[in-house]
N, C-alpha and C positions, 0 to 999 in steps of 0.2 A: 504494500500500500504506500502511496506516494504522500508525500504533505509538502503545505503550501510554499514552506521553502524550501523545496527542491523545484521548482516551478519558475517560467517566466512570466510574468504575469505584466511587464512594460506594457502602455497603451494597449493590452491588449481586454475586452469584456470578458469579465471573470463573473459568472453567478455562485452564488452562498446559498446553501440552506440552513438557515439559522432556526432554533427552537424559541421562537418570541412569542410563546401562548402563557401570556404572562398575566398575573391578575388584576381584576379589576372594579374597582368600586363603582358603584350606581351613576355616578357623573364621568365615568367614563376617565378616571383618574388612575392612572400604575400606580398598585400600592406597593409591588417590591419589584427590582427592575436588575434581579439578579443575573438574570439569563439574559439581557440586553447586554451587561457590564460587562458577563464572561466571555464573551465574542470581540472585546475591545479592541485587543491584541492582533488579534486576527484581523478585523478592518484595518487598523492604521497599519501594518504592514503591507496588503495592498494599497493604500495611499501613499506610504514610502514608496511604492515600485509606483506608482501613478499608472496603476491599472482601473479601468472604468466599473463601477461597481455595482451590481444589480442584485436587490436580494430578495430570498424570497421563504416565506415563513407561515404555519397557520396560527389561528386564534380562536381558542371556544370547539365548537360540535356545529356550527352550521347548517350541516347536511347537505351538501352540496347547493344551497340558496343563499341570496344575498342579506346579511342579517346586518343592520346597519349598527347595531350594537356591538358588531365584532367586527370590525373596521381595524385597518392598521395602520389607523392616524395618529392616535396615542404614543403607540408606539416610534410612528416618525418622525414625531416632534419631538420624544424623548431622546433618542436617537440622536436626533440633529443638535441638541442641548449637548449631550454629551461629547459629542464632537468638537461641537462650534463649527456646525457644516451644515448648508444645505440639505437634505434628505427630502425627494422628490416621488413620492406617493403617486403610482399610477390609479385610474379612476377605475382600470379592469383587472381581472387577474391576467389575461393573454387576448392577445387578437391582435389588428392590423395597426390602432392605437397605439398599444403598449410599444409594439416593434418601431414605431415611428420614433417615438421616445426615447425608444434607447439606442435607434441606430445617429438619432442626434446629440448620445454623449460624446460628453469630451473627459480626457484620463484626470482623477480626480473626482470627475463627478460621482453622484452618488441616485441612484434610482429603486425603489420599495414597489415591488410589485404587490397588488392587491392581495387580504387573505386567499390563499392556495385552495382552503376550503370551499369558498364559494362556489368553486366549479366542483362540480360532483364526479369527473373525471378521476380528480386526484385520489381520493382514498381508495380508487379502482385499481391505481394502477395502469393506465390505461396509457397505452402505447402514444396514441395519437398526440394526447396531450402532452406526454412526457418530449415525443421528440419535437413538439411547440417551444416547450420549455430550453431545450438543447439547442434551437436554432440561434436562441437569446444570445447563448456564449460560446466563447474560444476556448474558454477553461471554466470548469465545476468544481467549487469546494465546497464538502458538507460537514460542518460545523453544529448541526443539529444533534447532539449526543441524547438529549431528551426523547426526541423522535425516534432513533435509529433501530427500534424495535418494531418498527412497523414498514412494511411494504408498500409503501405509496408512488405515485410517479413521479414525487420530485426530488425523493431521496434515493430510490431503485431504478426505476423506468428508465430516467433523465443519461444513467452511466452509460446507456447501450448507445446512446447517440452521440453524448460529447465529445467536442476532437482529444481532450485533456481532461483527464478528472484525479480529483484528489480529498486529502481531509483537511481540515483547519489543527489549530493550536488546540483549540478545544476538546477537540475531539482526541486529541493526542493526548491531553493531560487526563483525562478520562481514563485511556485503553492500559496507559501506562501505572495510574496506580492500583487499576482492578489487576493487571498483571503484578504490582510489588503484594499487593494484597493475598490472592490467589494462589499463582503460580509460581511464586520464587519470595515466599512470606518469610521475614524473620519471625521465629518462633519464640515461645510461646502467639501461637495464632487465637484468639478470642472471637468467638462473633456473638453478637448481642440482637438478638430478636425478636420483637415487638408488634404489634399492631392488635388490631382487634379479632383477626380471622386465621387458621391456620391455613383454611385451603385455597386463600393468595398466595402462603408461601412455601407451602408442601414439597413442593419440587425442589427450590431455593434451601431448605433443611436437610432434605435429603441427599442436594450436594455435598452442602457444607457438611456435613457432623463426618464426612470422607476427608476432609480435609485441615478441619482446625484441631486446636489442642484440647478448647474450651468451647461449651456454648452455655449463654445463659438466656432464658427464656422467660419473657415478661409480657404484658397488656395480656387483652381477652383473649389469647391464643394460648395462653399460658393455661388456664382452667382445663381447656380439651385434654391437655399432659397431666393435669392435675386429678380432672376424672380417669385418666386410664389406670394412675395407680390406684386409684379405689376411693378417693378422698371426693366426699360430698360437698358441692361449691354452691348450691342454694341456688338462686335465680343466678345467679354468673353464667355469661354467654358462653358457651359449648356449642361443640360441631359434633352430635353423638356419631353422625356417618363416618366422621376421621377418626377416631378414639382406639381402632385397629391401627390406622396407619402411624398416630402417633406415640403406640407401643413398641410399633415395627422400629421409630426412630430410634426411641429410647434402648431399643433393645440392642440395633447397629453400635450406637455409641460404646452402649456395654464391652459387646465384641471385641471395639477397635481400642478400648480406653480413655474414650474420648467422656471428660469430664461435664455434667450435664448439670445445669442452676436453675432451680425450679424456688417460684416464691414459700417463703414460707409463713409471712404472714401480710395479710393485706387489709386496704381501708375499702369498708363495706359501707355501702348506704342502701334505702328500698327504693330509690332513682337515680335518675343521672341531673335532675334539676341540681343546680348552686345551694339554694335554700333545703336541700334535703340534711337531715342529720347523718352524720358520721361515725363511725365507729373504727379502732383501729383493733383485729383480732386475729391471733394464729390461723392459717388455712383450713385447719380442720375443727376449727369453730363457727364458721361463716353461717351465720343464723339461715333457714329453710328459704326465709320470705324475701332475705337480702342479697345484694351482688358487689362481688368483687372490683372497684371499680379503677384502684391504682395499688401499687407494691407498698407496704409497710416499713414502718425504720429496720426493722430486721433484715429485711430480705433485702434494706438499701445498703445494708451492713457487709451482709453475703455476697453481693454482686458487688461491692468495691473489693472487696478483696480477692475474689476473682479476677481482676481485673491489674492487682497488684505488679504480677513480674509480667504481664502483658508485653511485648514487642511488637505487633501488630493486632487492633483492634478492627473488625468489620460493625458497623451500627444498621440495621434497620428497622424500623418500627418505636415507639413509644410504648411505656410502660403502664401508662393508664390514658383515663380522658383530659388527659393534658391541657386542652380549650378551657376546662373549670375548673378555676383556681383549687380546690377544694382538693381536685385529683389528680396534679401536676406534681406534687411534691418527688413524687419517684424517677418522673421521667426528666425533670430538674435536676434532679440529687445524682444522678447516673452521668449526665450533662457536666456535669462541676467532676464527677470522677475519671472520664475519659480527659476531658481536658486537660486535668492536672496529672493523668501519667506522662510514663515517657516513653508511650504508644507511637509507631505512625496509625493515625485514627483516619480512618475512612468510612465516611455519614454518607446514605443514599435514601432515596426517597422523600417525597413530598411533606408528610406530616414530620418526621423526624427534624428534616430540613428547618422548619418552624419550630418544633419545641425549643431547636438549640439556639435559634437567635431570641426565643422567647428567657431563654434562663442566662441570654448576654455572652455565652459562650463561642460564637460562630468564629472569630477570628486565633480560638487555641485548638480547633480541631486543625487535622493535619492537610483534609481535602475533604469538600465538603460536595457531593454529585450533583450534577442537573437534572439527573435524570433518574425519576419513578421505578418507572415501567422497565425502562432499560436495564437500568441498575440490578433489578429482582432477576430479569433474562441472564444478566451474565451469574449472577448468582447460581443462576440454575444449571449454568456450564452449557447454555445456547451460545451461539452464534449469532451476533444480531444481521439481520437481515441488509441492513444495511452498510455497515460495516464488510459484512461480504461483499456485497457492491461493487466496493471501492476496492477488495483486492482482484477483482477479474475485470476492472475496465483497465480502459486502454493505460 
């Protein structure tokens, strides 16, 4: 796979697929513009080379129609802010228009093709549009590391046509530390797994417990493990369909030695509202009528010290309903212990993403991912899809 600097990219129309489905408040305002920022690097060195720049990105679930609430003007303004550059928003995503446009750049300039989504082609895949796409440029960088788990034709399709295709910075810094993480880990290996569901990350466990030293296991997915050894967890959310698969884990680990951190005491309440009462109680006293809803000081006690001779930390998922103050404290407290080892700490996924800038932590983690969806894929020891792409084009 080729990247952007090994590339000539001189006056020549270079298209980006960037991952700019960034969020957004009611007035149409970016509330976090992480994934605009992370692609920095990567513009301004095509502007270094005074290559003409076209990019192109989705926003939202559109469905292939025009939803003017998912416009990527927000984004172009912000964009152009952070430059201190013009950023030139086409009014369509592809047609006769758009090519006018950018066959009248000049090197330096900068052109925001419409959300990708709008056209219902793209999440198809769809030949046609993609070699639309391809005619746009001389060279293709896909910097989209958020996206790259999906088969679309502006991150896949686009590679069969371009005369040059490659990755960004981005993308590199991504590949490179799930390979320091993964595949070439200094050991003690850690991974930390979180969220509310096991069977998002079923597969992603069943790599991992093959490969780390440690895992410790927190949030709602935690109980499914919790029920399989026998221990009654009240209304706490359970997958009873996984509760086989996740003996099968426990039991792998056994096998391999692989060291397994299961809560062992947590804070209960009878909802998930703020104003509910609280309770903090051993696992195997979780009242009938109550649910589990974040990790207790014990088990925050347990999991730092697991974490202790760490050398490489994997994070993903939170530890309770982190959104309410009430049930953050774990996923907080886990937060302030990765960051203060002397881990390289590698965070992926969206909610995690937030808790750590929620507990002020984001600048002690080691790398913090763009990417969701991706992040769990490579976890799972896939291949993203687009990622392949880029090693069989030209």
């Amino acid at each position: 796979m080729k990247y952007i600097d090994e590339m000539d990219l001189k006056g020549k129309r270079v298209l980006f697929r960037f991952d700019f489905n960034v969020p957004l408040d009611g007035n149409q305002n970016i509330t976090d513009d992480t994934r605009i920022r992370s692609v920095l690097p990567t513009i301004n060195y095509a502007l270094d080379e005074n290559a003409k720049i076209v990019i192109a990105s989705h926003l939202g679930r559109p469905k292939g129609k025009v939803v003017e609430k998912m416009s990527l003007a927000p984004v172009a303004k912000r964009l152009s802010r952070l430059l201190g550059k013009n950023v030139t928003l086409t009014k369509d995503v592809i047609g006769p228009e758009v090519k006018k446009t950018i066959d009248a750049m000049k090197p330096g300039d900068i052109v925001m093709l419409e959300n990708l989504r709008f056209d219902a082609r793209e999440e198809k895949n769809d030949e046609v549009f993609a070699r639309e796409l391809a005619n746009l440029a001389d060279v293709y960088i896909d910097d989209a590391f958020g996206n790259a788990h999906r088969s679309h034709a502006s991150n896949v399709g686009i590679t069969k046509f371009v005369p040059v295709c490659g990755a960004g910075f981005l993308m590199k810094k991504e590949l490179t530390y799930f390979t320091k993480a993964l595949e070439k880990p200094a050991r003690p290996l850690v991974a930390i797994v979180g969220g509310s569901k096991v069977s998002g990350k079923l597969e992603a466990m069943a790599n991992l417990i093959k490969r780390v030293n440690k895992m410790v296991i927190g949030g709602g997915m935690a109980f499914t493990f919790l029920k399989a050894q026998g221990v009654e967890v009240g209304k706490s959310i359970v997958e009873p369909e996984l509760i086989d698969k996740a003996t099968e884990v426990l039991e792998t680990a056994k096998k391999l030695g692989v060291k397994v951190y299961l809560p062992v005491d947590c804070v209960i309440a009878e909802s998930k509202e703020p104003e509910a009462e609280t309770k903090i109680v051993p696992i195997q006293e979780i009242n009938s009528q109550w649910m589990g809803l974040d990790i207790g000081p014990a088990t925050i006690t347990l999991f730092t010290e697991a974490l202790n001779n760490a050398k490489t930390i994997v994070w993903n998922g939170p530890m309770g309903v982190f959104e309410i103050d009430a049930f953050s404290r774990g996923t907080s407290a886990l937060a302030h212990s990765v960051a203060n080892s002397y881990a390289l700490s590698i965070v992926g996924g969206g909610d995690t993403d937030v808790a750590i800038d929620k507990a002020g932590e984001r600048d002690n983690m080691s790398y913090i991912s763009t990417g969701g969806g991706a992040f769990l894929e490579l976890l799972e020891g896939k291949e993203l899809p687009a990622v392949k792409a880029l090693k069989t084009c030209k």
